[in-house]
C-alpha positions in Angstrom: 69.1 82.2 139.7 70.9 84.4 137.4 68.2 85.3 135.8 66.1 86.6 138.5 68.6 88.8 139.4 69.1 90.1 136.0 65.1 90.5 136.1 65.3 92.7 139.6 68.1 94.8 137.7 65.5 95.6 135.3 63.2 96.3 137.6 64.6 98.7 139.6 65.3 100.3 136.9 62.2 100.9 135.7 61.4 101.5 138.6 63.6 104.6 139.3 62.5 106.2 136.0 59.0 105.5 136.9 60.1 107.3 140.1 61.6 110.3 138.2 58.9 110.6 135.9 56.7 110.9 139.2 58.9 114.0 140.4 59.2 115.8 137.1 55.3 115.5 136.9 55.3 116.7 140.3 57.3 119.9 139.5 55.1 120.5 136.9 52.3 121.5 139.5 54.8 123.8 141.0 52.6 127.6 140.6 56.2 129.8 141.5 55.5 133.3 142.9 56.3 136.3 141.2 59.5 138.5 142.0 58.0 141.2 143.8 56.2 139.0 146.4 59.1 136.8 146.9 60.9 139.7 147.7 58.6 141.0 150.1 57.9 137.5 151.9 62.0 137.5 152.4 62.4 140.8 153.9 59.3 140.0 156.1 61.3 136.4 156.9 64.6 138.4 157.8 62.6 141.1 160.2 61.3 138.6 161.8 64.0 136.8 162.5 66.3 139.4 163.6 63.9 140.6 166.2 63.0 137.4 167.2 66.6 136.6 168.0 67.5 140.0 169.7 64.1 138.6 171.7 65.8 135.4 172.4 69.3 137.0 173.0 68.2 139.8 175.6 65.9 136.7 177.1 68.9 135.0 177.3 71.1 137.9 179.2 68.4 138.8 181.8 68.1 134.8 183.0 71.6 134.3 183.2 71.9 137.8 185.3 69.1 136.6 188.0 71.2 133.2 187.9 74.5 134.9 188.5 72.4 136.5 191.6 70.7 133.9 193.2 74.3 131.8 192.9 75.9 134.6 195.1 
């Protein structure tokens, strides 16, 4: 009995470098943009999401007026 757990010890060791070697393979493949693009692609992100939130925000202040009106 000892023995097979000494075995699985082994084994998931192997296993978990196996698993690693997987990942670092897989970062490998990894094609990284270049500096100016990744620039421009997080401005874009940040426009967007400033106007989609002042969207969402004055969305937000008109339903709860027409709320507040039908309540009273």
């Amino acid at each position: 009995m000892a023995e097979n757990t000494k075995a699985a010890g082994k084994g998931d060791k192997s296993q978990g470098r196996t698993w690693w070697d997987g990942v670092k393979a897989e970062f490998r493949k990894i094609v990284w943009t270049d500096r100016p693009t990744l620039i421009r692609q997080t401005i874009v992100v940040t426009v967007v999401t400033v106007i989609l939130g002042a969207l969402i925000s004055i969305m937000d202040a008109g339903i709860l007026r027409v709320l507040n009106l039908l309540i009273r």
